[in-house]
C-alpha positions as a printed NumPy array, in Angstrom:
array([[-10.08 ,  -7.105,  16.589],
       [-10.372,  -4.225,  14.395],
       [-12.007,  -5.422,  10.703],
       [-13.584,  -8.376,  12.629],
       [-14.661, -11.415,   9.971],
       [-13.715,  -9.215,   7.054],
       [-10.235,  -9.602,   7.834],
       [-10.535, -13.282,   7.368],
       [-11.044, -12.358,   3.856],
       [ -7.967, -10.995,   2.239],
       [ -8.201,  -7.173,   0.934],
       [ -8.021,  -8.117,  -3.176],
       [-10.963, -10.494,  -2.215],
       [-12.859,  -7.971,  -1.95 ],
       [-12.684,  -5.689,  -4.627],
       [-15.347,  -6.062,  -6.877],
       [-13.356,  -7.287,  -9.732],
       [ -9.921,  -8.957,  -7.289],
       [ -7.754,  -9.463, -11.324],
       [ -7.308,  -5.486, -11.228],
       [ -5.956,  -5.496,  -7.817],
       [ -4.079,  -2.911,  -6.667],
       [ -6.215,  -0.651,  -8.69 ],
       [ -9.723,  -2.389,  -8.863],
       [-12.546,  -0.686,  -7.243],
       [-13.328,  -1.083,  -3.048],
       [-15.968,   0.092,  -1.494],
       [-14.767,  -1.167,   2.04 ],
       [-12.77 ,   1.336,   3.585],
       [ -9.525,  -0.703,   5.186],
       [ -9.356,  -2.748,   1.968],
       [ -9.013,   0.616,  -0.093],
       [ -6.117,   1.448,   2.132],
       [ -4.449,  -1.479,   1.7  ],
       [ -4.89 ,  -1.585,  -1.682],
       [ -3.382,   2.082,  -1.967],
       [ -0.31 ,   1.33 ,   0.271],
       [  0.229,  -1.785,  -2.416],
       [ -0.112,   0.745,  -5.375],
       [  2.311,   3.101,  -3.516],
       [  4.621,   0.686,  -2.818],
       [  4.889,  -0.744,  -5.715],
       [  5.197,   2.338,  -7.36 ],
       [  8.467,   3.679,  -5.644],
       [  9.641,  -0.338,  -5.765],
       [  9.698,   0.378,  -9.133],
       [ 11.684,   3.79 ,  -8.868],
       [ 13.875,   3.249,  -6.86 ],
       [ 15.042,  -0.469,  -8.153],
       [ 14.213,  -2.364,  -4.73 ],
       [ 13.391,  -6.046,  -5.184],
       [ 11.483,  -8.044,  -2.465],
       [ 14.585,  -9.079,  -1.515],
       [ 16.859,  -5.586,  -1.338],
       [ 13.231,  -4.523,   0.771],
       [ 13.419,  -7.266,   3.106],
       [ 16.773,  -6.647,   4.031],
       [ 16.266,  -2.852,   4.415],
       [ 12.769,  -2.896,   6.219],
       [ 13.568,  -5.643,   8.538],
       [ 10.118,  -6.879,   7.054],
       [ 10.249, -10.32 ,   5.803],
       [ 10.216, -10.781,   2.145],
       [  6.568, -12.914,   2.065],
       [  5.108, -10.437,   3.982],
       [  6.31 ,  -7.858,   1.194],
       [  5.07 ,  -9.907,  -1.68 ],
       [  1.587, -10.867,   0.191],
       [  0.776,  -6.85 ,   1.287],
       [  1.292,  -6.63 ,  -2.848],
       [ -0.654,  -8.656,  -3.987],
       [ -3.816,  -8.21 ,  -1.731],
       [ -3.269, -11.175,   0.114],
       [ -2.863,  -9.609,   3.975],
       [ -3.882,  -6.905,   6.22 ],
       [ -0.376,  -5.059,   7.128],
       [  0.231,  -3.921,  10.811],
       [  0.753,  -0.492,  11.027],
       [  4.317,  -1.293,  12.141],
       [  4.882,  -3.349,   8.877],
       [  3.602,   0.002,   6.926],
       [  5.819,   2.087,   8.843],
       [  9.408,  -0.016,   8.305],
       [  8.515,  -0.054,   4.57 ],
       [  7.836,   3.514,   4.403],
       [ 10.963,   4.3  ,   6.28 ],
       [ 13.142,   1.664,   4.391],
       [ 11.725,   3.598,   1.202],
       [ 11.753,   7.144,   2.58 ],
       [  8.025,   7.267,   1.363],
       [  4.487,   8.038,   2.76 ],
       [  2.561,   4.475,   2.384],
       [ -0.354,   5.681,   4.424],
       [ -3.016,   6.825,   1.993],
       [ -4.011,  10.674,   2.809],
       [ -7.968,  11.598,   3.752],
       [-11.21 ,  10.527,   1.525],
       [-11.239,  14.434,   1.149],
       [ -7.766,  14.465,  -0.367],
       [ -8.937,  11.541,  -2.768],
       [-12.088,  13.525,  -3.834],
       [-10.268,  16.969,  -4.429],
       [ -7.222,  15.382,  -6.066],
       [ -8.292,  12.351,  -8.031],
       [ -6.95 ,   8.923,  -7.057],
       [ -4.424,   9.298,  -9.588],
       [ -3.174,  12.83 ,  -8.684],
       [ -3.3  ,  11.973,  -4.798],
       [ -1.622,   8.413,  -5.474],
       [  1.567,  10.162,  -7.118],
       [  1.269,  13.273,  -4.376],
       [  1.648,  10.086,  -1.804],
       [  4.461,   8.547,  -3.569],
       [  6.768,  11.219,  -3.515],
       [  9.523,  10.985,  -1.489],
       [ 11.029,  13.298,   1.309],
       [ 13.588,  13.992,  -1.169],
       [ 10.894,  15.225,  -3.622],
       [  9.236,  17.909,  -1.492],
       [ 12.314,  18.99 ,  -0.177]])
């Protein structure tokens, strides 16, 4: 498996200070991602009004598995990332460490967030 023992620990685990989760500092790579697909998705949550609930129903991913992916507590499958993306019409995925360094994490978390609509 992919992550080997350090998926046993959850992703907020190990950033170095897990109470600032999703926005703490990582130095492991996976964990960053995760904890930028929680930031995103809680982020367009938030603008567009979806509760875990309205999510679940239009991701067809269940409602735990919403709540744990926020708050650090899994490692998402790709397919997982994917539904809520598409139930949200957003980019999860975070973009290349490039893109991080060129943009800022703050500039490249809102570039992410956008919607299709957005960049129509």
């Amino acid at each position: 498996m992919v992550g080997g023992m350090n998926r046993r620990t959850p992703p907020r685990k190990l950033a170095r200070d897990p109470e600032t989760w999703p926005h703490g500092e990582l130095t492991d790579p996976g964990a960053a991602a995760v904890q930028h697909i929680a930031a995103a998705l809680a982020g367009v949550m938030g603008e567009q009004g979806f509760s875990l609930r309205t999510l679940a129903d239009a991701s067809g991913v269940n409602r735990q598995a919403i709540a744990d992916l926020l708050a650090g507590r899994s490692w998402p499958d790709v397919a997982t990332v994917a539904r809520l993306g598409s139930a949200t019409d957003t980019v999860l995925w975070p973009q290349t460490v490039a893109c991080e360094r060129e943009m800022g994490h703050e500039a490249s978390l809102r570039a992410r967030t956008r919607t299709h609509r957005d960049r129509a």
